[in-house]
Structures are given as structure tokens and as C-alpha cells.
Residue frames as a rotation matrix with the C-alpha (Angstrom) as fourth column:
UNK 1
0.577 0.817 0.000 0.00
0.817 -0.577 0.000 0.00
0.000 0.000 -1.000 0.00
UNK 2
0.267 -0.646 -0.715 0.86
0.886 0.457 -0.082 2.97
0.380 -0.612 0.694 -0.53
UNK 3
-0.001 0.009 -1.000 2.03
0.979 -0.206 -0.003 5.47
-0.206 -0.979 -0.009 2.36
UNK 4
-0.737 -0.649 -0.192 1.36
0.505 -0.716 0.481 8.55
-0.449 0.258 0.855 -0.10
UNK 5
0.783 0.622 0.026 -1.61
0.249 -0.274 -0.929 10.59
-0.570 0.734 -0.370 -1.91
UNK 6
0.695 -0.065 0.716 -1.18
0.710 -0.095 -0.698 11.58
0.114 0.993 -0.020 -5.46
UNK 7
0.699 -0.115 0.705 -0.74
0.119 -0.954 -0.275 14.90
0.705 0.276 -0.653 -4.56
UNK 8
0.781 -0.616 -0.104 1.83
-0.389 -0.610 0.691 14.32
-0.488 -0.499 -0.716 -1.85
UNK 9
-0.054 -0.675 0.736 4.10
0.738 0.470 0.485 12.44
-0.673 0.569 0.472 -4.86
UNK 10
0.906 0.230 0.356 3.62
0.419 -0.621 -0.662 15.39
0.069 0.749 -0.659 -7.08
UNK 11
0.938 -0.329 0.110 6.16
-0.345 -0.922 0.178 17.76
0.043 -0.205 -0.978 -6.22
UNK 12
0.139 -0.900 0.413 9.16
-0.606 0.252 0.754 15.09
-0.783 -0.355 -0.510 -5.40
UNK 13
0.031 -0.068 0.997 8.24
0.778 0.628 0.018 12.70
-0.628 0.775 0.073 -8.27
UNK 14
0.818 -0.239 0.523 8.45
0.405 -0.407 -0.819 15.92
0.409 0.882 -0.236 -10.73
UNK 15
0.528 -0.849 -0.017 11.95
-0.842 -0.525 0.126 17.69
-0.116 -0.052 -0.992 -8.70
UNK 16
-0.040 -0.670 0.741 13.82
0.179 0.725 0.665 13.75
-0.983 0.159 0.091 -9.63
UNK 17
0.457 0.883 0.108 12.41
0.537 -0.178 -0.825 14.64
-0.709 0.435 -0.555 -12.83
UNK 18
0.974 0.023 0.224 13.72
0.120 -0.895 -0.430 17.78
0.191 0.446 -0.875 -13.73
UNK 19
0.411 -0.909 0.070 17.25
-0.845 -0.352 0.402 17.49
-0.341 -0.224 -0.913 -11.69
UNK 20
-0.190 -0.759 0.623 18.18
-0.520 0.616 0.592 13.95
-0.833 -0.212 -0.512 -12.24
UNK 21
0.028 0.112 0.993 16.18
0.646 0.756 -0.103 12.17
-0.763 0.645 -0.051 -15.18
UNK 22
0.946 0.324 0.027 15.54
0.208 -0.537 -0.818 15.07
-0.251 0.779 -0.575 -17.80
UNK 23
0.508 -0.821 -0.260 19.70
-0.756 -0.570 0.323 16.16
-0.413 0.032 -0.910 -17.73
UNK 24
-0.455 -0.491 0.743 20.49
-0.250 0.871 0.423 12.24
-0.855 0.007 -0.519 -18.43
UNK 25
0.448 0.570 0.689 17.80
0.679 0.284 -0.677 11.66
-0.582 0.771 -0.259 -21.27
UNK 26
0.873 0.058 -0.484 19.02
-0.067 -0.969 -0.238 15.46
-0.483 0.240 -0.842 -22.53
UNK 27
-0.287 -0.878 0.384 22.84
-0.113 0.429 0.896 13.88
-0.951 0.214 -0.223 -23.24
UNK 28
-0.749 -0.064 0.659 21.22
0.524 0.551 0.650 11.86
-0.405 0.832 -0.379 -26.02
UNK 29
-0.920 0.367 0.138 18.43
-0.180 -0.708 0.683 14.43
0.348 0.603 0.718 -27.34
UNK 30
-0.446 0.844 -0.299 15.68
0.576 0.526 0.625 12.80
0.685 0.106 -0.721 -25.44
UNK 31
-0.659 0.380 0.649 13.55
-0.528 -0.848 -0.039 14.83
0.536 -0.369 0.759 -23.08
UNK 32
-0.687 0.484 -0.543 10.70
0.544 0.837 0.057 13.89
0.482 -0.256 -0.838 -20.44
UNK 33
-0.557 0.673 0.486 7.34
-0.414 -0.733 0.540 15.10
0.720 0.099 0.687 -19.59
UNK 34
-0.915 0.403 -0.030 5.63
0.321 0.681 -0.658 14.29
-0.245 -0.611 -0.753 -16.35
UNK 35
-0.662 0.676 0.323 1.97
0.202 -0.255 0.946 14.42
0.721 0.692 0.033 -17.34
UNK 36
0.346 0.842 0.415 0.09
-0.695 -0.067 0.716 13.16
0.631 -0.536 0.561 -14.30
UNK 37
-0.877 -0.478 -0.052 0.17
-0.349 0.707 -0.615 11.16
0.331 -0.521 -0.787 -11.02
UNK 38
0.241 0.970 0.010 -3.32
-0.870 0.212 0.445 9.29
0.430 -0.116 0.895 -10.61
UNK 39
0.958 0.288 0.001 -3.12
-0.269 0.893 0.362 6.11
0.103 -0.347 0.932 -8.22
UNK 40
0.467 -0.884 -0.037 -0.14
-0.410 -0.253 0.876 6.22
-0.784 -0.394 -0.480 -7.34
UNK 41
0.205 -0.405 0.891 1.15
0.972 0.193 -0.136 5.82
-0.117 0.894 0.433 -11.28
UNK 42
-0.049 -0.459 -0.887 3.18
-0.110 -0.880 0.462 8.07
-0.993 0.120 -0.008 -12.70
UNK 43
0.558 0.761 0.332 2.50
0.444 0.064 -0.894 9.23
-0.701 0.646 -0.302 -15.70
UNK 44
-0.338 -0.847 -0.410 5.36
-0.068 -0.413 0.908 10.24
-0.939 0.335 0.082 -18.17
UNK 45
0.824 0.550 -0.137 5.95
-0.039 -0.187 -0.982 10.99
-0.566 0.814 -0.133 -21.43
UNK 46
-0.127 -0.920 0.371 9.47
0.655 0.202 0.728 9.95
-0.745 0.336 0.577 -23.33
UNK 47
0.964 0.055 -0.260 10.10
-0.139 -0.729 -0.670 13.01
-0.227 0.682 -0.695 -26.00
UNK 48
0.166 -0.966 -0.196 12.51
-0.655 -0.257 0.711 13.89
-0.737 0.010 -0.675 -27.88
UNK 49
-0.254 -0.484 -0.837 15.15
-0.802 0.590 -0.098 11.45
0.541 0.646 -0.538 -29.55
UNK 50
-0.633 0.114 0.766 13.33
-0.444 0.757 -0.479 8.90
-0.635 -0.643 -0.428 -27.06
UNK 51
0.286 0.928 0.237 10.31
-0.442 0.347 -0.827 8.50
-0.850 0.132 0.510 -29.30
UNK 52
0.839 -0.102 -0.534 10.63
-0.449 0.425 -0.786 5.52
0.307 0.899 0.311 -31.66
UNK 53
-0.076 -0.955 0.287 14.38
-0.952 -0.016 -0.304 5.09
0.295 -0.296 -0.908 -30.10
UNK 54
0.270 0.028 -0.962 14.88
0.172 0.982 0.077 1.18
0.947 -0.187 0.261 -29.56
UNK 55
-0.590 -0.459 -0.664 16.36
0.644 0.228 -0.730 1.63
0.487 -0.858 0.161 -26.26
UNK 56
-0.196 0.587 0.785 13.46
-0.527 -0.738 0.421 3.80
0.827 -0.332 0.454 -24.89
UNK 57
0.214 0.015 -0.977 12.57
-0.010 1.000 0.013 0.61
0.977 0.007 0.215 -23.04
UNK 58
-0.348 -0.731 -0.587 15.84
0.825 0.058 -0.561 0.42
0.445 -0.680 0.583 -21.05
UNK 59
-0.783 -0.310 0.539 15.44
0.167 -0.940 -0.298 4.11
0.599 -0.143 0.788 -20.24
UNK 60
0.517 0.789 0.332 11.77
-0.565 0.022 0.825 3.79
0.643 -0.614 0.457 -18.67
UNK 61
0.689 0.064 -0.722 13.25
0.305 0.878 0.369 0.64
0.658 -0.474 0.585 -16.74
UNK 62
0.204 -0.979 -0.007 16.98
0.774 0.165 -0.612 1.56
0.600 0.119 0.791 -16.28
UNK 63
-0.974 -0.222 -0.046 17.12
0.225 -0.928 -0.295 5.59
0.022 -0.298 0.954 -15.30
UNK 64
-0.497 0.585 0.641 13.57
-0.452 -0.805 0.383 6.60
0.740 -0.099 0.665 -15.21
UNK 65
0.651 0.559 -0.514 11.97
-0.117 0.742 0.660 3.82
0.750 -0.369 0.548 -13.15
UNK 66
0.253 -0.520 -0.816 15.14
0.657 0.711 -0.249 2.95
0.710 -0.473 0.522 -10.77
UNK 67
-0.903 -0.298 0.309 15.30
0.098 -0.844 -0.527 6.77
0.418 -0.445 0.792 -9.71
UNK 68
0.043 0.930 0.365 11.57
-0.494 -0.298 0.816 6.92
0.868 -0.216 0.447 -8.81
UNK 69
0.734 0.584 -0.346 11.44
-0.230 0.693 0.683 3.92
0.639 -0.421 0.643 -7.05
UNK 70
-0.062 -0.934 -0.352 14.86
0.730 0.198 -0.654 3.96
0.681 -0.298 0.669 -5.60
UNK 71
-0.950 -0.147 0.277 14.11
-0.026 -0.844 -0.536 7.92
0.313 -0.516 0.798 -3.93
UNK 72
-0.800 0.265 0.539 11.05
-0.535 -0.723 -0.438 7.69
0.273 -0.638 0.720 -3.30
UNK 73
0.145 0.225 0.963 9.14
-0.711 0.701 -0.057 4.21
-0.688 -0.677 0.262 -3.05
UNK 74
-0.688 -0.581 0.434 9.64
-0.390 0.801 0.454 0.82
-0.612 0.143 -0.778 -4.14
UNK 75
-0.465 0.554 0.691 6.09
0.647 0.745 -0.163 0.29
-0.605 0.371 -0.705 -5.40
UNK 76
0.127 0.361 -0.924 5.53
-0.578 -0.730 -0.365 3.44
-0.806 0.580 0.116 -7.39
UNK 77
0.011 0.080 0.997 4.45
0.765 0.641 -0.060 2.43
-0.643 0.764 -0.055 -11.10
UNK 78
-0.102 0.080 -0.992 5.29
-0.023 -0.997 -0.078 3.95
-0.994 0.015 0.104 -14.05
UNK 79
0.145 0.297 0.944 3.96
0.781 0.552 -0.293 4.25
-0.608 0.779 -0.152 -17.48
UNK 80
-0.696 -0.386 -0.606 5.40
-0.029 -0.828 0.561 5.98
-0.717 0.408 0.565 -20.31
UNK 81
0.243 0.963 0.118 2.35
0.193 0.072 -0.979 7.41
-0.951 0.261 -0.168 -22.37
UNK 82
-0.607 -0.431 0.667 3.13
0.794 -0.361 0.489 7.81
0.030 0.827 0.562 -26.45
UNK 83
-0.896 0.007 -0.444 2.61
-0.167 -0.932 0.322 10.81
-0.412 0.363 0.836 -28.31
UNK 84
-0.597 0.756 -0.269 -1.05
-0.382 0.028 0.924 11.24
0.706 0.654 0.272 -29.35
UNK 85
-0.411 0.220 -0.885 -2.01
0.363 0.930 0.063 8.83
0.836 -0.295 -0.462 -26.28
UNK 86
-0.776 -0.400 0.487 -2.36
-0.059 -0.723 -0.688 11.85
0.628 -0.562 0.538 -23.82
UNK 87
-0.382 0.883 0.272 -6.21
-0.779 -0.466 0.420 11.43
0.497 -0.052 0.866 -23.46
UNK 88
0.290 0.161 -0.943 -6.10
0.055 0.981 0.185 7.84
0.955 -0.105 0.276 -22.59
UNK 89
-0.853 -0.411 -0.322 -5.10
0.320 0.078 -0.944 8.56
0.413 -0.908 0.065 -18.45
């Protein structure tokens, strides 16, 4: 269960965001968009040179997932929405 509302993951799940995952994606031209946090899911968006990129994947799993869930809980889910898909959350 878990020990958080949406709205008190907002604010720490978008500053990992912005200092630690967006500067690492930014290296290779990719970019990231938090959209929404709804049940304790996080809601992202992979931009950039991510979209289409074979190794987008890794990146959700690798650096965007292991920093969430690593700073701030173990069972946080995340789901990277495509382009066009925005309405579907």
C-alpha cells in the first residue's frame, strides 16, 4: 500500500524529474514530460530522440523507473504514455 496521496508524490516525483532524469535523457536528445500522477502511477511521457528510439525501453526501466522507485518508493508504477495517447489517463 501505498504510504502517499497523489498529490503528496507530485512535487518530489516531478523535482527527480527535472534534476536527475531530464539532464540524463538530454545527453542523447531525449527529453521527459511528467503528465500526471493518478493512483499512485506516474505518468510520463518519453520526448525527444526517445520517441521511436529502440532503447526507450531500457530508459523507462533503467534511469527513469530505478530513480523513482529507488528515492522515493519501491512500489511506485510507471507508465510511459506515447505521443497522441495523452487522453487515454
Amino acid at each position: 500500500m501505498m504510504p502517499f496521496t497523489d498529490e503528496d508524490l507530485q512535487e518530489p516525483v516531478s523535482n527527480i524529474i527535472k534534476t536527475k532524469i531530464a539532464p540524463m535523457l538530454a545527453q542523447d536528445g531525449g527529453a521527459i514530460e511528467l503528465l500526471k500522477i493518478k493512483d499512485a502511477k506516474v505518468y510520463i511521457q518519453l520526448q525527444g530522440a526517445c520517441v521511436g528510439c529502440a532503447a526507450s525501453s531500457s530508459t523507462l526501466k533503467f534511469i527513469v523507473e530505478k530513480n523513482l522507485k529507488e528515492l522515493i518508493h519501491p512500489e511506485l508504477q510507471i507508465v510511459n504514455v506515447l505521443p497522441g495517447m495523452e487522453d487515454s489517463i
